[in-house]
C-alpha positions in Angstrom: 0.0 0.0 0.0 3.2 2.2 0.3 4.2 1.9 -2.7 0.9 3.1 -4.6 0.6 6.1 -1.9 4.1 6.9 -2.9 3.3 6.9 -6.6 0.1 9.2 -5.9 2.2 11.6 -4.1 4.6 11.6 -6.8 1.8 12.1 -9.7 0.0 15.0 -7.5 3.3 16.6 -7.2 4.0 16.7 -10.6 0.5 17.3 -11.5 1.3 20.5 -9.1 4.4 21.2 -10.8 3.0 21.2 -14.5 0.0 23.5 -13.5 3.1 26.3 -11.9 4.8 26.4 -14.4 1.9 26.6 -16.9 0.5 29.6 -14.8 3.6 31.5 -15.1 3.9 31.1 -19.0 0.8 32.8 -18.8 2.1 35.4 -16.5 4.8 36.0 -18.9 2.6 36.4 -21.8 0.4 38.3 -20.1 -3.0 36.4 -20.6 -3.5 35.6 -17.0 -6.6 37.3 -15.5 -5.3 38.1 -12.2 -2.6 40.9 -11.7 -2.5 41.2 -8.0 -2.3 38.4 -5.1 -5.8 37.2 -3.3 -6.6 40.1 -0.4 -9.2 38.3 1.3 -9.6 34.2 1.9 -12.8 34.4 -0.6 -10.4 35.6 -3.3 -7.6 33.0 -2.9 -10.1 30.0 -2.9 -11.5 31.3 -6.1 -7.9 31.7 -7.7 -7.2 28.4 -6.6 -10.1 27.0 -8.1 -9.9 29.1 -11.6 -6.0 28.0 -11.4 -7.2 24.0 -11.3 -9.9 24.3 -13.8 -8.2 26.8 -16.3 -5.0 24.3 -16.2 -6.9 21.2 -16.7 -9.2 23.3 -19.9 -5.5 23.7 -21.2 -4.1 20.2 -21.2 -7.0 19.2 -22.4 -7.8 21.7 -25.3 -4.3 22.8 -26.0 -5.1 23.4 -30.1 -8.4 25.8 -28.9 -8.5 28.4 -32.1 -9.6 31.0 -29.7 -6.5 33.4 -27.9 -5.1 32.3 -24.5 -5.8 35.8 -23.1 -10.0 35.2 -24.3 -10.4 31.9 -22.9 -8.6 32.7 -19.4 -11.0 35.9 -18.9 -13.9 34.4 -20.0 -13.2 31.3 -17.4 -12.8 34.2 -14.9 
């Protein structure tokens, strides 16, 4: 049982790591909806939730003919 905990840890993390990293491309390109940091608790459970589902949207739609920038703000 270990050894599949361990390998579900490992796939969350990476999972984690792949969603970061897409985030900040965005950041860099300047597409993604937010510009500040969450100021209240409200606002940094609904980043966290736009961050999961706008990250799974793009692994799973990656050759969407709409821009980036459009399809982040209109998830927003």
């Amino acid at each position: 049982m270990g050894a599949v905990h361990n390998e579900a840890k490992t796939a969350h993390l990476l999972s984690f790591a792949r969603q970061k990293n897409l985030i900040q491309e965005w950041k860099s390109e300047g597409v993604y909806p937010y510009s500040a940091g969450p100021v209240e608790p409200a606002q940094a459970v609904e980043r966290e939730m736009f961050d999961e589902v706008a990250t799974r949207i793009a692994r799973r739609l990656p050759g969407v003919s709409q821009s980036k920038k459009t399809t982040l703000r209109l998830l927003r």
